[in-house]
Every structure is written in C-alpha cells, then in structure tokens.
N, C-alpha and C positions, 0 to 999 in steps of 0.2 A: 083890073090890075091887081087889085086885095084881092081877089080869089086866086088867081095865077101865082099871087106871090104865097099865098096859106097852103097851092096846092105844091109849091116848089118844095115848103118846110117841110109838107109832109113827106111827099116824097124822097126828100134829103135823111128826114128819120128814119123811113123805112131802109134805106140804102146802110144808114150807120146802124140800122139793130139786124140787118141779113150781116154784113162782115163780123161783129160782135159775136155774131150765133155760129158763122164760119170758123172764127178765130178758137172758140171754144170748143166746138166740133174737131177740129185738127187736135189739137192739146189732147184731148180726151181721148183723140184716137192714135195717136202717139203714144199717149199714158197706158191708157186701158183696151189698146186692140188686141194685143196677146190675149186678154180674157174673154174678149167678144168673138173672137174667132176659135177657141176652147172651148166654147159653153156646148153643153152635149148634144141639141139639136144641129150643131154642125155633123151632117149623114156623113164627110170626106174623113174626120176622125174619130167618129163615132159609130160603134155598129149596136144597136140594140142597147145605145148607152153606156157604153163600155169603150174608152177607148183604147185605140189599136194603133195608135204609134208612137215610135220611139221602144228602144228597149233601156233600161236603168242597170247598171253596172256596178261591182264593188270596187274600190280602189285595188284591187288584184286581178278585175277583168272576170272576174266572176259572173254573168248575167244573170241578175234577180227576178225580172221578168222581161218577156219580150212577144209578140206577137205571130203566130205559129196557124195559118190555116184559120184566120179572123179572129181567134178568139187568145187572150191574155191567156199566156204558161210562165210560171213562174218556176224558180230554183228546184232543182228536182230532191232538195235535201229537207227535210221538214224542222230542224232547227232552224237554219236560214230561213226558211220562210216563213217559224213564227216570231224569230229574233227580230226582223228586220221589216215586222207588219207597218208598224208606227212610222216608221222612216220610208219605206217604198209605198204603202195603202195597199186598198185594195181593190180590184176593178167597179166597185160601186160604189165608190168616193166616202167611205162612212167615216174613214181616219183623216182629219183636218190637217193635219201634220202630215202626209203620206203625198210622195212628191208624184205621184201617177196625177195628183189633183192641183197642187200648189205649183207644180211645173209644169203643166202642162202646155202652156205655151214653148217650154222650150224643147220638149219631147216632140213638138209636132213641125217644130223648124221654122215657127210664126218669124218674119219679119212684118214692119209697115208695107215695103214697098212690094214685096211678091207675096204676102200672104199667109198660112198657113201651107205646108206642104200636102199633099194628096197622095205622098210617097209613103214610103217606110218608115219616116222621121227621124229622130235624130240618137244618137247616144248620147245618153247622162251617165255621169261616172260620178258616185257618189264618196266620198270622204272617209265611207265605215269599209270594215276588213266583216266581211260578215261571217269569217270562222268566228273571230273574237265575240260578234252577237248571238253567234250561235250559241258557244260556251258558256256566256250570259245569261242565255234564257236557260239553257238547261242548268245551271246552277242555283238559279231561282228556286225549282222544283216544285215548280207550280204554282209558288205562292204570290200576293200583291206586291209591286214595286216596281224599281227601277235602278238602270244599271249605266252610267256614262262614262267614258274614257275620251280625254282630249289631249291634241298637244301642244301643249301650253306657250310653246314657241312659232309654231304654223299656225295653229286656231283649228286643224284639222279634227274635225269631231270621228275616233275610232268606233267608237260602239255607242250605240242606245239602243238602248231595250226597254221597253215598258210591258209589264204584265197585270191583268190578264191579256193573252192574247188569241189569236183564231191562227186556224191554218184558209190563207186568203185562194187557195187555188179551189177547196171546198168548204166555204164559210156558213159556220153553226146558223139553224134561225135564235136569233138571242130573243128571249120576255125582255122587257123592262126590267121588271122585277127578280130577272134572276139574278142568288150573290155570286152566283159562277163568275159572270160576266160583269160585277160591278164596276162599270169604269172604264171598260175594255176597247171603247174610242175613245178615250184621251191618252194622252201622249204623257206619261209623269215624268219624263225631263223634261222638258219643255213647257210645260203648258200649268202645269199644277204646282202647287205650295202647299207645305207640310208640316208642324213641328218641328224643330231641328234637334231639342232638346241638349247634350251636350257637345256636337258639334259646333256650337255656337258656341261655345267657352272660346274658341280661337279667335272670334269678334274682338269679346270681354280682354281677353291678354292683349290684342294688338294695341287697341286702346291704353290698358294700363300699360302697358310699355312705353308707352309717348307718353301720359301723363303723370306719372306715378312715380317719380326719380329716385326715391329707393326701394323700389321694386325687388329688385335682385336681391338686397340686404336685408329685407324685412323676414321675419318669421311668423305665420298665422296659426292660430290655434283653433283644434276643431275637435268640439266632446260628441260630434253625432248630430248634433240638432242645436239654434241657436235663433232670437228671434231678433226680427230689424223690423221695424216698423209696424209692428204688429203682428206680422206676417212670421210663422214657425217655417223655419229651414230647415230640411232633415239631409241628412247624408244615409248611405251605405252602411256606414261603422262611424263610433269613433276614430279620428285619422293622429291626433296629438297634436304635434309642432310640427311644421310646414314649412319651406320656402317656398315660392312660386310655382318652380320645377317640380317639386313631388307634389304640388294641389293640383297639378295641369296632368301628370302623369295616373293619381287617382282620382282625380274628375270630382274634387272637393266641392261640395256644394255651398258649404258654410263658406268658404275660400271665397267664390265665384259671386254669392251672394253678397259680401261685404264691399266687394272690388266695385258693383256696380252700383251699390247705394253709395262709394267712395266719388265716383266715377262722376254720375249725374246723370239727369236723362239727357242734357243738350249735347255732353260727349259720345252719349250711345248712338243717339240720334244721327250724331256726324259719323261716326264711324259704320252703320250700315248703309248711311248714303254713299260715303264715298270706296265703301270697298264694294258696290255695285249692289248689293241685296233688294234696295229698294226699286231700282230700274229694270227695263226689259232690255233685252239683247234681242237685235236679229238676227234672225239665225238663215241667212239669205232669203229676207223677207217675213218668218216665220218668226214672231214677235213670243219671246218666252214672257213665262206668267211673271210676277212683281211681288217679291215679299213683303210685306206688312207687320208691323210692332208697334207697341203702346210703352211708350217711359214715361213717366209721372213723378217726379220732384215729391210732388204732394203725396203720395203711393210708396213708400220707400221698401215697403214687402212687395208689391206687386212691381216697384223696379228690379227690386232685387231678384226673383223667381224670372225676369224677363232676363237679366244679364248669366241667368243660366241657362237659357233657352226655350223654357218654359213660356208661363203665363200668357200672354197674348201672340207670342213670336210665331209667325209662321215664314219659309222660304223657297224659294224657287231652286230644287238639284240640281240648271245647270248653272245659277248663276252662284251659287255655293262652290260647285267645279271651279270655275273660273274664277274664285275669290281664292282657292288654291291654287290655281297655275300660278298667281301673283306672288302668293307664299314662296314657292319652288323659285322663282323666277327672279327674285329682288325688288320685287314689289310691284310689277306692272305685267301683263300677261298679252298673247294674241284673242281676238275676238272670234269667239266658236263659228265655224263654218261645216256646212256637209256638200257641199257640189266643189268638185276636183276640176272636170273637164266637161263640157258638150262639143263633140262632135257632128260634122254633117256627115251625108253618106258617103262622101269623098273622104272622110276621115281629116277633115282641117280643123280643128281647135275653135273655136270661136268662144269660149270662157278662158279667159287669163283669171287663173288662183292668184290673188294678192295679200301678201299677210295685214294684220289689221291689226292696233296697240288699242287695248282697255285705256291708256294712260297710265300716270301713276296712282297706284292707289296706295301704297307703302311707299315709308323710307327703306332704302335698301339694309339698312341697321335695325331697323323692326323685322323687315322678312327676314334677315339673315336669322337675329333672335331665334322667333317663331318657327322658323323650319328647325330650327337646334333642338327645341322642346320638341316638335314634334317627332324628331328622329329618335332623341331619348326615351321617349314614347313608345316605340314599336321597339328598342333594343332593350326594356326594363319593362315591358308589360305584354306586349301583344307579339312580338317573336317576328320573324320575318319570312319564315315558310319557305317556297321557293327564288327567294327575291332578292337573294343572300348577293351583296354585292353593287346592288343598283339603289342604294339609299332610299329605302321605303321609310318615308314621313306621314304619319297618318294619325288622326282622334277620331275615336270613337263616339256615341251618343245613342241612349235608351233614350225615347222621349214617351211620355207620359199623354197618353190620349184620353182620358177621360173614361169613365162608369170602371165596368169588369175587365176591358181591353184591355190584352197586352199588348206591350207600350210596342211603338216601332223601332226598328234595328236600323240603325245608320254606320257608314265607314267611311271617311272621305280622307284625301289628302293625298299625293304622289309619289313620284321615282324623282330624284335628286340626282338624275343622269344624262349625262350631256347626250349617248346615244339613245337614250328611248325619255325623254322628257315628255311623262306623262302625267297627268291630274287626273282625278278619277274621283267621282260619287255612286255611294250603295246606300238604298233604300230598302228596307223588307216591312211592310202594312202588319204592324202586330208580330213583329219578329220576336220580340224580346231582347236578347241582348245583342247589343252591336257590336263589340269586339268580336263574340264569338259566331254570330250566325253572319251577319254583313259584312265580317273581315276577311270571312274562310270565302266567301263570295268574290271578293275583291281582290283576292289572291290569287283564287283560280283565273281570275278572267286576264291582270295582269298580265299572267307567267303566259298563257295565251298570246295577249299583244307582244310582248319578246320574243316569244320562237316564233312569231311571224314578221320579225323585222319592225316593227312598231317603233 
C-alpha cells in the first residue's frame, strides 16, 4: 500500500511539473513566437538569410524597401536609403534599430494562431517622411551625428538619421578599425549618449525657475572667468550685468555656474529625472539609451561645470527631443513613436496609432517661461532663416569633448505652431559651433518638414 501511495505522489508531481512546463511553454509562446518564427533559419521568410517579406513604407507611401524576384530592393533614391539605414536596416541585420530586424514579426504577418505567413507579408508604414531624412543626411555632409524631428502632439517621430551611414542596397565591407565607419551600427538617436554641453542650460533654467523666486529680478555679473568651489569658470568674453534672459540668450557660463552651485545637486538631480534624461523611452519596443550625471554638494566646481552641461553630463538626443516637445507643449509632451500602420495583404489595418503622454514634466508657467527665453533666443541671436512665422524656439550648445577635439555642435528646440508642432535635435561629432553648423542644419531640415505638410 506505501509503495502504491509513494508511487501515486510521484506520479501526482510528475502530472503538476508537465502543466507547469505547459503553462510556461504557452506564455512564452504567446510572448515570444513572433521571434521564434522570425529567426532566419525559418527557409518560408528567409532566403539565404535575408528576409523577403513584408515591404516597409514612409508615412507618404513611399516604399523603402520591398521584395522584387527574392531578393530585398530598396528606394531607388540614395539619400533615402542612406537617411533611413538606421530606421529601415539592412538586409543582414547589422542595424539593431533597423525595423527589417526588430519587426520582423510583423513584416511576416506572424500571429499565434496561423503562424507566420508564407506569402508576401505584410506592410509597415513607418512614422518618418523620408524626403525630410533625406535632406538630413545630405545636410550632414558627411560628417558624425544625428538628426531627429518629432511631433510633440502625436509622438510621430519625422526623421532620424544617424551618420556615418552605408548605402544598404550595396553595403561597404567595413574593418573594424576603420574612422570612416566609426559607429556606423549604432543608431545616435536612439541608442547613444553624448555631452550636451549648453543645451543643458534649459535643464539649469527650468529648475531655477521653480526654485529661485527672484529670478527674473536679479542681475548677475560676469568678468569672463570666476571660481566656485575651487573650480575656474571661464566664459566666451566678459558679459558685465545680466538678467537671466540675456545669460540664457549668451550661454553665460559664469551665470549657469553659479545657478547650479545655488541650486544643489538634490534639485538637479530631481530635475533630470523628472524631465525624462535619466530614463529610456520605447520607441515601439526599441528602448532609447539613458543619460547619466554626477551632482556633488561636496564638488561645488564640478556641480557647477555639470549645471552647464559639462563635467560628467552625458544624454540621450531623443530624450532631449522629447524634453522639448514638453517645452513647446506646456510642459508635458506625446511619447515618440515610428510605426503609423501595418497592413495585411487585404490592406486591413491591423496597428491602431495611439497617442501616448510623457506626463507632466513642467508646470505649464515654467514651459510657458522657457519657451519665451527660448523664442528671444533665436529672434536676438540666431535668426530664424526660413521659419519666419512658425515660432522657432531653440539653444544652442558647443560641448567640450576632451584632448585637441573640436568640441560637438548641438541645436535643439522647436516650432511653436499649432499647424506643424515640431521638436527637433541636431547633433554634429566635433562640429564646433552649434548655432552656426547644427542650427543651419536644423533649419534646413525643418523648412523641409513644412513644405511637406509636417
């Protein structure tokens, strides 16, 4: 009878660890069959490792690439297809970010219950206008960085472009070692963090705006260079007497420095958590990088050098973007998105766009603020080129990279218009000046998203 009953128990385990293994097996394959059925040993979407269905689309129906006679053709324009490397890949999966790889389940028409498809696949309609990528990259003109356009009301991400890039229809063999190609699979909106240098002064201001109650009133004085903590602050020039508005409009150092040894680290601290710097965004699935800084009480030169963007700050271009849709917006912005629509081959919809809220990350009396400065900004320093009309709000930022390098060129900030409410970041690797090399950038590419309806 004790054996029959030892052998009941076992049996009973064995019956509760097959459902257990069942249970988890189903979940997993719910969660993760899209990818199982993706992987490139599947011959039905895979030819030679390469997959061959689905075609990927711009938000104007543009097709980026698509499947012709077994083998991946892409855009027959070679700006587009080396604007839009980073955001569509390339048929050998080398761009992580490159939705040939990261959607590939929904290119191939995976459900649980029928499978992957053996057909054509499906249409992805992606988010970006890919003239406007095109314009971007050819603005670039060759050089390292990156170029985002969002709208800060949809979450619709218009352009990204990261360079260096390939043309993917005939792609370079790259060394390792070569600086041609340094970098040229990553994604630098998305996926990389950078010095922001004086783009971060819009941080430092939101802050003292909430903290600081006579802000507006005060007058700062600035001979050139000034020390806090041990630490020497150098500016441009001597600047004299100050209010807020002309340290913000000449990117005071001495100004910026003082505000943040004023400040603290535990308010800096709070303010790039909660205006998102510190966190990732998904970007339908695709997790952006996460910026990182050091504030130190104890450090009050190396707070101060951080609260101008300096010292330790490094951040992520699109959650920068996105800490300006908030600016434009009244203090809270949509969450960046690139997939519009997927289609079957019936042409049924089967993605619903949904807009998505950051939250709040401002009072709407600080972004209102902030955008003011920023607008005086471009109508008392940097000009507004072809934009004349559409409220261009935008800071600049030289950041300081270390040894002989010239520093990087940054441009960031938006349109203050209800019909093309756009946010946008420019990055140039050793640009030198951001006003002038990152702004004439971010102008072109603008006036671009406006004559195409943007």
């Amino acid at each position: 009878m004790k054996k029959i009953e030892k052998r009941a128990v076992f049996c009973l385990l064995l019956a509760g660890m097959l459902m257990l293994g069942l249970v988890v097996f189903s979940v997993k394959f719910f969660v993760n069959g899209g990818q199982w059925a993706s992987f490139p040993a599947n011959r039905h979407l895979y030819t030679n490792g390469v997959m061959t269905a689905g075609r990927i689309l711009d938000r104007n129906g543009q097709v980026l690439v698509e499947t012709q006679d077994g083998q991946r053709v892409y855009n027959e324009s070679n700006g587009i297809r080396k604007g839009t490397l980073h955001a569509v890949g390339d048929s050998a999966g080398r761009i992580g970010t490159g939705a040939q790889s990261r959607f590939a389940s929904k290119l191939s028409g995976y459900n649980p219950i029928t499978g992957a498809s053996s057909g054509s696949g499906r249409d992805l309609t992606l988010t970006l206008d890919a003239d406007v990528c095109s314009a971007a990259y050819y603005a670039l003109d060759g050089r390292k960085g990156t170029v985002g356009v969002y709208n800060y009301k949809t979450g619709e991400i218009i352009c990204m472009v990261s360079t260096p890039t390939y043309d993917p229809q005939d792609p370079p063999e790259i060394a390792d070692d070569d600086p041609q190609y340094e970098g040229v699979y990553v994604n630098r909106l998305l996926s990389a963090t950078f010095v922001p240098g004086s783009i971060f002064k819009t941080v430092t201001t939101a802050a003292a705006i909430d903290h600081i109650g006579d802000l507006q009133q005060r007058t700062f004085h600035c001979d050139g260079e000034m020390e806090i903590g041990g630490a020497k602050i150098t500016c441009t020039q001597a600047h004299g007497d100050l209010t807020i508005g002309q340290a913000f409009t000449v990117s005071c150092n001495c100004v910026y420095g003082q505000l943040a040894a004023e400040l603290g680290a535990d308010v800096m601290e709070e303010y790039v958590e909660k205006l998102g710097l510190t966190d990732s965004y998904s970007v339908n699935g695709i997790q952006t990088g996460k910026g990182s800084f050091r504030f130190d009480d104890e450090d009050k030169g190396s707070l101060a050098w951080a609260g101008i963007g300096q010292s330790e700050d490094l951040v992520n271009p699109c959650s920068m973007m996105v800490f300006m849709g908030a600016v434009a917006n009244g203090g809270k912005a949509a969450m960046p998105q690139e997939i519009l629509k997927l289609e079957t081959e019936g042409g049924f919809n089967t993605h619903f766009y949904r807009t998505r809220s950051t939250g709040r990350m401002l009072s709407e009396e600080t972004a209102d603020t902030l955008a003011d400065m920023m607008r005086d900004n471009v109508l008392n320093n940097y000009g507004e080129g072809d934009l004349g009309g559409l409220e261009l709000c935008a800071k600049s930022g030289t950041a300081e990279v270390g040894g002989d390098q010239t520093p990087n060129a940054w441009f960031t900030g938006f349109l203050r218009s209800e019909e093309h409410p756009l946010a946008f970041i420019v990055l140039v690797e050793n640009g030198g000046s951001g006003s002038r090399v990152a702004g004439s950038i971010a102008k072109q590419v603008l006036a671009k998203a406006v004559e195409n309806g943007n």
